[in-house]
TIDO-180968 format. One line per field, with one value per residue: x, y, z of N, C-alpha, C in turn; residue number from 1; residue in three letters. Coordinates in steps of 0.05 Angstrom, whole numbers, m for minus. Each point is the difference from the previous one (the first is absolute). Layout:
N
nxx = [X|...]
nyy = [Y|...]
nzz = [Z|...]
caxx = [X|...]
cayy = [Y|...]
cazz = [Z|...]
cxx = [X|...]
cyy = [Y|...]
czz = [Z|...]
num = [NUM|...]
residuo = [ALA|...]
//
This chain:
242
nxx = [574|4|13|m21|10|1|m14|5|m18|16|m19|12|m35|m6|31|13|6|22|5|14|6|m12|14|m24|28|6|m12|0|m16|m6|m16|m27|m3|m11|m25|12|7|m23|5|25|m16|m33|2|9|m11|m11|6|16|m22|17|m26|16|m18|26|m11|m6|27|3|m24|m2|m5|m9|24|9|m15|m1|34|m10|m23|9|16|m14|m20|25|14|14|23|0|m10|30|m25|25|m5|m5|10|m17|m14|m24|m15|23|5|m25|m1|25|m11|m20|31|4|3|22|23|m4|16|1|4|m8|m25|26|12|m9|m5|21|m11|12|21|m9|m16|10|23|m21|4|22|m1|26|m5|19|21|10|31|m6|26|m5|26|m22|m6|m34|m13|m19|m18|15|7|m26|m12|17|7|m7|m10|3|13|15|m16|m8|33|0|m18|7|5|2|9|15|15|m8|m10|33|m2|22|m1|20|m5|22|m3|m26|m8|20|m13|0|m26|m7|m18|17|18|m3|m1|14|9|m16|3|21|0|m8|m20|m5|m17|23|m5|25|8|6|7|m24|25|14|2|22|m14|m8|16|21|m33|2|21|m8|m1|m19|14|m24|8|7|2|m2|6|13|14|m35|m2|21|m16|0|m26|m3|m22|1|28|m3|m19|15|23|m24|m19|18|m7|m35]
nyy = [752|m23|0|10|m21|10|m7|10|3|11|10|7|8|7|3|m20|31|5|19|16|5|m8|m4|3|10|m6|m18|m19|m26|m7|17|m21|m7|19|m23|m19|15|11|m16|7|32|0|m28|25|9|21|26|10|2|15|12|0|18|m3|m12|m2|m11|m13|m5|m13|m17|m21|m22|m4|8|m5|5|25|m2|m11|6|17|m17|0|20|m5|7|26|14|4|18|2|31|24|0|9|m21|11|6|12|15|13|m2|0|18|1|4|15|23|2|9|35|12|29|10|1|m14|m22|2|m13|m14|22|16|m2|12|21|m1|m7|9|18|m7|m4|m26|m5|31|m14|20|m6|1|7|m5|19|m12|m3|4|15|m21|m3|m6|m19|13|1|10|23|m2|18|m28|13|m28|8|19|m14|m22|26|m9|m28|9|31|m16|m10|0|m29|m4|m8|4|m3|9|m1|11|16|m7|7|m25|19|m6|19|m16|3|27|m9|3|m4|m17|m4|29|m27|m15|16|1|m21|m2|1|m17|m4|0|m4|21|m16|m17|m12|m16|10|m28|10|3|m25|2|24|1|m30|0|15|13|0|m20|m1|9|m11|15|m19|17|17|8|m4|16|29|0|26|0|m17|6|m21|1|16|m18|m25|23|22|m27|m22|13|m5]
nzz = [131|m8|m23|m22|m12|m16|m2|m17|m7|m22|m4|m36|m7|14|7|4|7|m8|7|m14|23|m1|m14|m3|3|21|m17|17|m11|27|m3|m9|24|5|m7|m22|m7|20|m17|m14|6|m2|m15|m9|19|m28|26|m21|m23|m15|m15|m35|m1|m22|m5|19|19|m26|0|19|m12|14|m9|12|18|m19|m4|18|m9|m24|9|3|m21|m8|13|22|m22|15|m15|m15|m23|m18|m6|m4|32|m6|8|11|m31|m15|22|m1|m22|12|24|m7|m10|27|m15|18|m13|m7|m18|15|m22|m27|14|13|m34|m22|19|20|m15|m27|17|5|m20|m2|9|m7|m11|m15|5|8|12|m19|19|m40|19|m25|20|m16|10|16|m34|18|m5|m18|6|19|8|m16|17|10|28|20|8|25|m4|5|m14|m14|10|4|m19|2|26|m17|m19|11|m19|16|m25|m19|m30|11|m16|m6|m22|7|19|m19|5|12|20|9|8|15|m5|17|m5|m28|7|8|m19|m15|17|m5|m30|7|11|m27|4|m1|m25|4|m21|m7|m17|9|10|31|16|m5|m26|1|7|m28|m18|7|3|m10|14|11|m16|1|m21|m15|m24|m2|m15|m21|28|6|m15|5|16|7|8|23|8|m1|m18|m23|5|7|m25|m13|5|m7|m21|m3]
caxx = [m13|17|m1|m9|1|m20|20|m18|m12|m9|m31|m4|m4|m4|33|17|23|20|11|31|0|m26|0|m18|11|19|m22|2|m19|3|m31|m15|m28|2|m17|22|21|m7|m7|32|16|m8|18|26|m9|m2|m15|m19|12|3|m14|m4|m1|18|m23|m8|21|9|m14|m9|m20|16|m9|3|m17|m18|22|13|m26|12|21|m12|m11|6|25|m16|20|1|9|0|m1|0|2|m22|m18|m8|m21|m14|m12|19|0|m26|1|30|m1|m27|4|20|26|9|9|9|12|2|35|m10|m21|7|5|m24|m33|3|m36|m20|14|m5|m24|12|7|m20|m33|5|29|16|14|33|6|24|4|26|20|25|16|m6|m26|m14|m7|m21|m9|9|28|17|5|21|m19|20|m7|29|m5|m6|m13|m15|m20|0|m24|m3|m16|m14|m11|m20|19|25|27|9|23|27|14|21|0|33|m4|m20|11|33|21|23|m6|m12|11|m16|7|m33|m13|15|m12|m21|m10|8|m21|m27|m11|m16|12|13|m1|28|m10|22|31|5|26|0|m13|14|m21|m22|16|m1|m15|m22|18|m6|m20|m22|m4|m26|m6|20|m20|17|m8|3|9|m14|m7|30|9|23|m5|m28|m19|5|20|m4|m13|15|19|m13|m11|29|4|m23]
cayy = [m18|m5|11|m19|1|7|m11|9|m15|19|m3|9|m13|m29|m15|12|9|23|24|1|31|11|2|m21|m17|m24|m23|m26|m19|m28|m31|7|1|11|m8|m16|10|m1|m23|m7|12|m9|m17|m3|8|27|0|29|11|30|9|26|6|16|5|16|16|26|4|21|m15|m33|m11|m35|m3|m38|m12|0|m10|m33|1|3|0|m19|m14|5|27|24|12|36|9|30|0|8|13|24|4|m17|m25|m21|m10|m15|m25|m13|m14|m22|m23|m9|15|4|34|7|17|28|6|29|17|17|31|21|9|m8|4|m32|m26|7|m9|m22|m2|2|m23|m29|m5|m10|26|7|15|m2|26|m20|25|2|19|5|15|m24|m8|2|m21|m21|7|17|27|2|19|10|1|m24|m26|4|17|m28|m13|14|15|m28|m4|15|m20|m26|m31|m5|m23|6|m10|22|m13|11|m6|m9|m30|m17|m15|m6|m21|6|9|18|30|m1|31|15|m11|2|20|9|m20|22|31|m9|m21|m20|m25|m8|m26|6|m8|5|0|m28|m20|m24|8|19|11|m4|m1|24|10|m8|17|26|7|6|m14|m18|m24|6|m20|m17|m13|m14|m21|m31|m10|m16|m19|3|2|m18|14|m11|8|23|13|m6|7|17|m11|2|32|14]
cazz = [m19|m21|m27|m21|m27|m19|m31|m18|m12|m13|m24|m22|m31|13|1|29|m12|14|m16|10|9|4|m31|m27|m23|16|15|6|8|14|6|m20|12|27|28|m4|15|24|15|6|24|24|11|8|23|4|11|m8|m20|m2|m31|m12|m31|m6|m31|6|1|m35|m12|17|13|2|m22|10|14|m6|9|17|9|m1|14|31|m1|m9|25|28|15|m8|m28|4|m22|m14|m33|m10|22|4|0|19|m3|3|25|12|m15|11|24|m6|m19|26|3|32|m2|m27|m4|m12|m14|m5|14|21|m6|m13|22|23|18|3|15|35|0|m8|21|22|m20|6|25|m21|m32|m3|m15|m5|m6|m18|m14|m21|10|23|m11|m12|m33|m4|m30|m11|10|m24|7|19|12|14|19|10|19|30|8|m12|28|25|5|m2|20|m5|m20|19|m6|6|m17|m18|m22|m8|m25|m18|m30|m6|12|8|m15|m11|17|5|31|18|16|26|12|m1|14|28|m4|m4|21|20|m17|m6|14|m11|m8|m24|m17|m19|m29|m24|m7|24|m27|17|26|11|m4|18|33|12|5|26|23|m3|29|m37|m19|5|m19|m23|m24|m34|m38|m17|5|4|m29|m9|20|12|13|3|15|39|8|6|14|14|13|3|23|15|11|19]
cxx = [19|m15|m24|9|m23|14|m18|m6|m5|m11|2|m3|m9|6|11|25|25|5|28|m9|m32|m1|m20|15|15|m20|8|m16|m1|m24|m16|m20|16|m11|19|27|m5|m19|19|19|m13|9|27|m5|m1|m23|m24|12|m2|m2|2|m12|0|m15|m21|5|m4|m28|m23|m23|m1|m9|1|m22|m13|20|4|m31|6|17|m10|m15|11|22|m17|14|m8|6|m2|7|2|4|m25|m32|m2|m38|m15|m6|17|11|m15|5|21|m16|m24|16|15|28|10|0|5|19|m5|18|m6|m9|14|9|m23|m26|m3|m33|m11|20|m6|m35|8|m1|m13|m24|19|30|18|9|23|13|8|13|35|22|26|19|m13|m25|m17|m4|m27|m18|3|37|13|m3|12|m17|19|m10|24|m19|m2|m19|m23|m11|m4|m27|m23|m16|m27|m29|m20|22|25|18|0|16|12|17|29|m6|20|2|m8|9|24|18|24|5|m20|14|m13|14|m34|m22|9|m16|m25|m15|3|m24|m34|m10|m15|21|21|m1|19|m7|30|27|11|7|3|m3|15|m14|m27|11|m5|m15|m23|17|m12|m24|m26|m5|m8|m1|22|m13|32|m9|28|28|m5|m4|27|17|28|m6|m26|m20|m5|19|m7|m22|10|14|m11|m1|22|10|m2|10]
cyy = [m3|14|m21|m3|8|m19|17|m3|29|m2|4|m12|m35|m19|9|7|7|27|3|38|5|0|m14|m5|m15|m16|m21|m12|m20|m14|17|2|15|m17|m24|17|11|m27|m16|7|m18|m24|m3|23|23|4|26|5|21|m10|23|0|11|19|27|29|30|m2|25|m18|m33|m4|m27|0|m28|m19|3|m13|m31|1|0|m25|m44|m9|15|12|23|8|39|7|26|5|14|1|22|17|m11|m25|m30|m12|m21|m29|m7|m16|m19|m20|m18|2|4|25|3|15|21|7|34|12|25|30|7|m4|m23|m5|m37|m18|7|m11|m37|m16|m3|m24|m25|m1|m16|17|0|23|m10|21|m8|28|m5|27|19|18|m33|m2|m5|m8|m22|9|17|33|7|31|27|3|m16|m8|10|24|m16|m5|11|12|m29|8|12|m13|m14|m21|m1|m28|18|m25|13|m15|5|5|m8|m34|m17|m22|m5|m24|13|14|19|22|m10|31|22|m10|5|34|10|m8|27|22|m13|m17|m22|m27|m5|m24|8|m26|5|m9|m27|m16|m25|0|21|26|9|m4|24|12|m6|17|31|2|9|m10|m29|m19|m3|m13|m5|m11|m18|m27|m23|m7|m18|m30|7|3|m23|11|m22|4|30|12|m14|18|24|m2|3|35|7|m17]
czz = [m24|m27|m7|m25|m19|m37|m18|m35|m23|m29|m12|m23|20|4|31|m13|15|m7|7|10|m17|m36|m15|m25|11|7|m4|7|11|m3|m20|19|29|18|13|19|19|15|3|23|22|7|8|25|6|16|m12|m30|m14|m31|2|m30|m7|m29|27|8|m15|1|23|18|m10|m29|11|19|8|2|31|21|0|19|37|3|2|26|24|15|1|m21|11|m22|m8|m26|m7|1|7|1|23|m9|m4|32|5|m23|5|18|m5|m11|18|4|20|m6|m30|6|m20|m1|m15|9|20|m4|m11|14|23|20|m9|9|23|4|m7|27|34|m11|1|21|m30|m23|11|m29|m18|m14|m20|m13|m10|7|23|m5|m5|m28|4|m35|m7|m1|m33|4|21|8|2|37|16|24|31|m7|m5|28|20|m6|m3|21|8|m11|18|m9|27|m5|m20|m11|m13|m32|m6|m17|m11|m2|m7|m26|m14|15|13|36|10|12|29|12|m3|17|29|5|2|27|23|5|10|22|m13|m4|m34|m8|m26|m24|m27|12|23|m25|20|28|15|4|18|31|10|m5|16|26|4|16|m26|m14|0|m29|m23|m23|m16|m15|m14|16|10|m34|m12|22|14|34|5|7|22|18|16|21|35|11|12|39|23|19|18|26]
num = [1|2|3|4|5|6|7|8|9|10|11|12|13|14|15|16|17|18|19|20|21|22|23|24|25|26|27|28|29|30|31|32|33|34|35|36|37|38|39|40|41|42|43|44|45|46|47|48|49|50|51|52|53|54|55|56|57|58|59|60|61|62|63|64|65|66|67|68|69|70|71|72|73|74|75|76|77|78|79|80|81|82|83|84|85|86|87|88|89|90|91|92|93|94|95|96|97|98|99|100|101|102|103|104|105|106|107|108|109|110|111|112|113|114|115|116|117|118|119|120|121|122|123|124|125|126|127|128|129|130|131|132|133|134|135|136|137|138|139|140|141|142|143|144|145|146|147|148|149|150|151|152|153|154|155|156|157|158|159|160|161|162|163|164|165|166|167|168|169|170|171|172|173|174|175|176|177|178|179|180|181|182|183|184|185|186|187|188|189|190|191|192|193|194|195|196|197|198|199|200|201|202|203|204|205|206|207|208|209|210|211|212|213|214|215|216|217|218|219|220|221|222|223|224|225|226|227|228|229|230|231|232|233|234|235|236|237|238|239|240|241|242]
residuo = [UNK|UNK|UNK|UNK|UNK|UNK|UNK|UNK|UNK|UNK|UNK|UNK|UNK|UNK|UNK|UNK|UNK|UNK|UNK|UNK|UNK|UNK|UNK|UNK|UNK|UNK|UNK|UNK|UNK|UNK|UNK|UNK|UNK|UNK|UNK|UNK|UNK|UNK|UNK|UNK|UNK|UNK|UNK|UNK|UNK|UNK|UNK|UNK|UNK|UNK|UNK|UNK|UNK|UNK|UNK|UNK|UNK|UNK|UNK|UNK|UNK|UNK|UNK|UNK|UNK|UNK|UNK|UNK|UNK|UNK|UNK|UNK|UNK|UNK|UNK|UNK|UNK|UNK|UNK|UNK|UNK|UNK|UNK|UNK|UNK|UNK|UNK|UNK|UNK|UNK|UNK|UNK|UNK|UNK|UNK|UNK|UNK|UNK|UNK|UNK|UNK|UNK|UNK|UNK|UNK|UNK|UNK|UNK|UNK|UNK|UNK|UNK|UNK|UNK|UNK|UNK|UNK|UNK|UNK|UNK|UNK|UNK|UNK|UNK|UNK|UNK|UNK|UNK|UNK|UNK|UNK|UNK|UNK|UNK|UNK|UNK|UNK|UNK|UNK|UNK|UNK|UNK|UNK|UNK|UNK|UNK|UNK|UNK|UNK|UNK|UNK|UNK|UNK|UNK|UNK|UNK|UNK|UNK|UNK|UNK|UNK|UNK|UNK|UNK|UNK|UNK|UNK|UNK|UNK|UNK|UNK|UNK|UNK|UNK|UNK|UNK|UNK|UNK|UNK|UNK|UNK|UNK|UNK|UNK|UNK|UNK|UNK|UNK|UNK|UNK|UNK|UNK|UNK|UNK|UNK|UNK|UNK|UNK|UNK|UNK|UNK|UNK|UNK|UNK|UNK|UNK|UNK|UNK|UNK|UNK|UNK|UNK|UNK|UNK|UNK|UNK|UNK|UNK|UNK|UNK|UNK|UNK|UNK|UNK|UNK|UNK|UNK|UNK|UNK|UNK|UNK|UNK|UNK|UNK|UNK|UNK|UNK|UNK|UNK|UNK|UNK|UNK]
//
């Protein structure tokens, strides 16, 4: 099965933003309306889109919530939401709002029991698991763990999760390519589905990470914003792969 593109669409203060490596002081603004900018991907032929909020992220629980409800609520794509999830009740109001999948990111270190109850109650729990120098991060990527990635996904299954979003932090929004070598690694270490996250600049990009036996989806941000990349294009060359 070929790769999906994912374009994504990130939340703060109720703006579609960028971060540079995960930094809230590296922000960049492309759109004033998130619903506007996923109703942009969808004509241009995204088949699934990846929300974050990022205000939720730091905070512990959604602040955009009602951004990401407009949003499901407004294109007829899949929407896959993360950022400061961490509660039943918030699940349960994702999915009534017609969420495909969320993403658990903290939960996974500080209370693995409400991802494994998670997990058994709704279908669509994706890990996200975001590292810095091969230690996860956590909070919205401003705390550094001392949990390492592969000991991370090797207990994913345990979980009940079998997708993941694997991040760079290093990467993420610098332009300067994709670690598919980590990826190539991580696809080795795991049976869950990969969805490679950070540092996609060009389709070269997206070749050799649709190529990687595992890796089921790829999200790009800030290079559909900077236009260095198309998202028809892109999801074309993704296709081509498979």
């Amino acid at each position: 099965m070929s790769a999906q593109i994912l374009p994504a669409i990130d939340i703060l203060a109720g703006r579609v933003v960028r971060l540079k490596q995960g930094s809230f002081d590296e922000v960049t603004v492309y759109n004033n309306d998130p619903v506007d900018q996923a109703k942009r991907f969808e004509a241009s032929g995204a088949e699934i889109i990846h929300v974050v909020d990022l205000d939720g992220a730091l905070s512990g629980e959604p602040v955009n919530i009602a951004s990401v409800e407009a949003i499901a609520s407004a294109v007829n794509v899949p929407i896959q939401v993360g950022g400061g999830i961490r509660s039943e009740r918030t699940l349960q109001r994702l999915y009534d709002a017609g969420v495909a999948r969320t993403v658990l990111g903290t939960a996974l270190i500080t209370d693995p029991a409400f991802v494994r109850r998670a997990c058994f109650r709704w279908p669509g729990i994706v890990a996200g698991v975001d590292a810095r120098n091969g230690r996860v991060a956590i909070e919205g990527w401003k705390q550094g763990t001392e949990s390492d990635v592969a000991d991370v996904v090797a207990e994913l299954g345990a979980l009940g999760v079998n997708r993941l979003v694997y991040t760079d932090i290093s990467l993420d929004g610098m332009q300067k390519g994709a670690n598919v070598r980590a990826y190539r690694a991580l696809a080795l270490a795991t049976d869950a589905a990969i969805i490679a996250s950070g540092g996609v600049t060009t389709l070269d990009d997206i070749t050799a990470l649709a190529a990687v036996h595992g890796v089921e989806g790829i999200i790009v941000g800030r290079a559909l914003y900077e236009g260095t990349i198309d998202l028809e294009t892109a999801i074309s060359t993704a296709r081509a792969v498979g």
